[in-house]
matplotlib code that plots the C-alpha trace (Angstrom):
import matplotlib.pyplot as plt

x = [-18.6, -19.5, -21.1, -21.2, -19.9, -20.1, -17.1, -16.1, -14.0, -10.9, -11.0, -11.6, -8.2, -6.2, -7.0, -6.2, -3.0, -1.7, -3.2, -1.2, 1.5, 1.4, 0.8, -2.1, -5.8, -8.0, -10.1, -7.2, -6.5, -10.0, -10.2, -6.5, -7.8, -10.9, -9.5, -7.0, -9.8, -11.7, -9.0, -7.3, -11.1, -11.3, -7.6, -7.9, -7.0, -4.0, -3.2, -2.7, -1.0, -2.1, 0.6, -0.6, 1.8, 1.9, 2.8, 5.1, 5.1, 8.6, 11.9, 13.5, 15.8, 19.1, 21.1, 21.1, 24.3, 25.9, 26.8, 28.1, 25.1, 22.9, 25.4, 24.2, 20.5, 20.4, 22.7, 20.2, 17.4]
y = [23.9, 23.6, 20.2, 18.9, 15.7, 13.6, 12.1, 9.5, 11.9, 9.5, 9.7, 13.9, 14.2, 12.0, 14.2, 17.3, 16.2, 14.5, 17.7, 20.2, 17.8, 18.2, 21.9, 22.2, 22.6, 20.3, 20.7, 20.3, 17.1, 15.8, 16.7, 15.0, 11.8, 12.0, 12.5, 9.1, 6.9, 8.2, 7.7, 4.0, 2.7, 3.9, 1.8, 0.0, -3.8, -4.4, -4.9, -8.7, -9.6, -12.5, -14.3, -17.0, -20.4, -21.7, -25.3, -25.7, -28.9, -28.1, -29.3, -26.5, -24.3, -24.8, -26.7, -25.1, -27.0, -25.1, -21.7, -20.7, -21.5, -19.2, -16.6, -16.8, -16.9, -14.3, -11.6, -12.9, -11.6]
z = [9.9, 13.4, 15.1, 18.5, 19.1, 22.2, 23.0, 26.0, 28.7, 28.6, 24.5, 24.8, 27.6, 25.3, 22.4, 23.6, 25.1, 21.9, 20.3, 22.8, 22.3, 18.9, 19.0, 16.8, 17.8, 19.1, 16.2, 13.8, 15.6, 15.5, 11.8, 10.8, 12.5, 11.0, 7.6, 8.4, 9.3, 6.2, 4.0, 5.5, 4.8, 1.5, 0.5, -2.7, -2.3, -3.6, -7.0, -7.9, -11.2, -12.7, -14.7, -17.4, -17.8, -20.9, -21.8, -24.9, -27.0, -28.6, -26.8, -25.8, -29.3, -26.9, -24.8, -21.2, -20.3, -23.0, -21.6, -25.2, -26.8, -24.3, -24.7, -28.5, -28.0, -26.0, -28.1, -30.6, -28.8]

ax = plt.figure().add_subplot(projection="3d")
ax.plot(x, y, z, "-o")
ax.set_aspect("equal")
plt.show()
């Protein structure tokens, strides 16, 4: 499609150097920025996992000081 776009004259030389540069088209570049811009806005946020802490009431089924009895809790699985 074809439009006319007015563009500052330092923005328009910079263009077509980095687009001669480049060696694609001025159009090309103009259209692989555009697409950049389009597609950095349209970023999702983040993803953000919630974790949930829960508070036991029970003292704890093994003695952490006892590396033999982890051992067995843990093959136990």
């Amino acid at each position: 499609m074809k439009t006319t776009l007015n563009l500052n004259d330092e923005v328009l030389r910079r263009s077509k150097d980095c687009a001669a540069r480049t060696g694609v088209t001025l159009t090309r570049f103009v259209d692989d920025a555009l697409r950049a811009k389009i597609a950095a806005s349209q970023q999702r946020p983040a993803f953000r996992l919630a974790l949930r802490t829960v508070r036991g009431t029970r003292p704890p089924n093994v003695d952490i000081t006892d590396r033999d009895a982890l051992y067995d809790v843990i093959d136990r699985g």
